[in-house]
N, C-alpha and C positions, 0 to 999 in steps of 0.2 A: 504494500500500500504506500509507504513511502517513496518507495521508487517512481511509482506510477505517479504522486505528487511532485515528485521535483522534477519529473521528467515535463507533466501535462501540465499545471500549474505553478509554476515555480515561486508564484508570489504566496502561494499558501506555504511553502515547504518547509520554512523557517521555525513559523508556528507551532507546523503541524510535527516538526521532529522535537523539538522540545515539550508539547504535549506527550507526544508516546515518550521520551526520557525520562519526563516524570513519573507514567505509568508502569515503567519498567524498573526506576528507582525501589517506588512503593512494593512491585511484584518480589524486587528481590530481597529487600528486607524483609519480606515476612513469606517468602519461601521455604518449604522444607527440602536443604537436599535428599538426593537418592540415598539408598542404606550402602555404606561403604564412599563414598564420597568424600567426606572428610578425610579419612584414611589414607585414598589416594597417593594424594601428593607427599605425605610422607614418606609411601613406601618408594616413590619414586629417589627422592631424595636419599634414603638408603640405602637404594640398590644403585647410586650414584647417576641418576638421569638429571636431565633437569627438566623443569614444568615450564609449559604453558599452557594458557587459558585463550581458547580461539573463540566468539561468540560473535551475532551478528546483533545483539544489543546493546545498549550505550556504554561506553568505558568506564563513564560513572556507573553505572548502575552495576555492571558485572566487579567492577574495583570493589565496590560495595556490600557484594555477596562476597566477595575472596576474606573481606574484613571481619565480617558478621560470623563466619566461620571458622575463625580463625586461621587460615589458611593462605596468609600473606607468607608467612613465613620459609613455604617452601615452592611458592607460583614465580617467577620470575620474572617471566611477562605476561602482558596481557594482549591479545590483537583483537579488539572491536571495534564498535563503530565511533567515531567523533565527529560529533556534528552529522552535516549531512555528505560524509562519507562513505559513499555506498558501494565504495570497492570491495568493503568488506563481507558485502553480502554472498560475494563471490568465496568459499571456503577455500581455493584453491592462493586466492590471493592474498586471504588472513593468516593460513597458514606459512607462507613466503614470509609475512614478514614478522611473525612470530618467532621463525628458524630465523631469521636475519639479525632478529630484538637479543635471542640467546645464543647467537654468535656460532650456528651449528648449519651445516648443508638440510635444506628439507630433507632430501634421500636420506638422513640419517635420522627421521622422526620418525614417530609412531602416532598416528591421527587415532580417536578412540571417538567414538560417537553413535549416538543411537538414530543418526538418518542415513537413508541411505546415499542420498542426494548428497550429503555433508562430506561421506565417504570415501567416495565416488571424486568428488570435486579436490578433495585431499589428496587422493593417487596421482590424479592426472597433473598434480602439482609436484608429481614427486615424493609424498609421503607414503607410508606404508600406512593402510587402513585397518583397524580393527572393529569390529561391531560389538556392540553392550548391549545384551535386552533392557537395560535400563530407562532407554532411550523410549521414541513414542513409536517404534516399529519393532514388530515382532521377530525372530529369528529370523524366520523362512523368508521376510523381505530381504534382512539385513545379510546374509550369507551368501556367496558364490565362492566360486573356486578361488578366486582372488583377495574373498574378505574374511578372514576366520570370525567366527564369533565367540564370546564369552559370556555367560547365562548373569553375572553379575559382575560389579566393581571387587569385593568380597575372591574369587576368582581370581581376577586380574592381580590382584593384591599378592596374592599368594605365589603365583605366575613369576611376578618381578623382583620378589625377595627370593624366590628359588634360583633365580637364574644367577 
């Protein structure tokens, strides 16, 4: 919807991105994340990775949720939207500059996400894709020869301190 506003209107665009900033603000302050979420990024951290955080929502509002969670501590970066920056919408381009922000080749990421689109858009950038039923698509979407999946965060967790 945004897009389509800055694209077709452009004089509402202004407005109309800091109305949803706001909406997204308030969304993620009183979000619950997923179970194993929190965890994440630590185990990342211990099994010496670094984080980041790819979102196509405001950088306030995601910085926000990394806070509330206490999970500043081990995110690095963050690649979302600022302003009416709508490159980001594109995951393959958030992701770039995510691997750019933490000083690592994309080819050597791992995108973790529950769309497929999201996934999808991450490879073709060069990242390696993983599927989370966590997300809002089920397996059977999120799975091909190319995407493995993992039934939860909980999993993954366990995954990256084994290795």
């Amino acid at each position: 919807m945004l897009r389509y506003i800055a694209e077709n209107k452009p004089d509402y665009a202004d407005e109309s991105e800091k109305a949803l900033s706001r909406r997204e603000l308030d969304s993620a302050l009183t979000a619950v994340p997923a179970p194993g979420l929190r965890q994440l990024p630590a185990a990342c951290a211990d099994s010496k990775r670094k984080v980041g955080v790819i979102s196509d929502l405001s950088e306030d509002a995601v910085a926000a949720t990394v806070r509330a969670h206490s999970l500043e501590l081990h995110v690095g970066t963050i690649s979302a939207r600022r302003g009416l920056d709508l490159a980001v919408f594109d995951t393959g381009h958030a992701a770039e500059r995510a691997a750019d922000q933490l000083g690592v080749p994309v080819s050597s990421c791992l995108f973790v996400g529950g769309r497929w689109t999201r996934i999808r858009a991450a490879q073709e950038a060069g990242a390696v894709g993983l599927g989370c039923e966590c997300g809002r698509e089920p397996r059977k979407s999120l799975a091909t020869p190319q995407v493995p999946v993992v039934p939860n965060h909980a999993t993954l967790i366990q995954a990256l301190l084994a290795a």
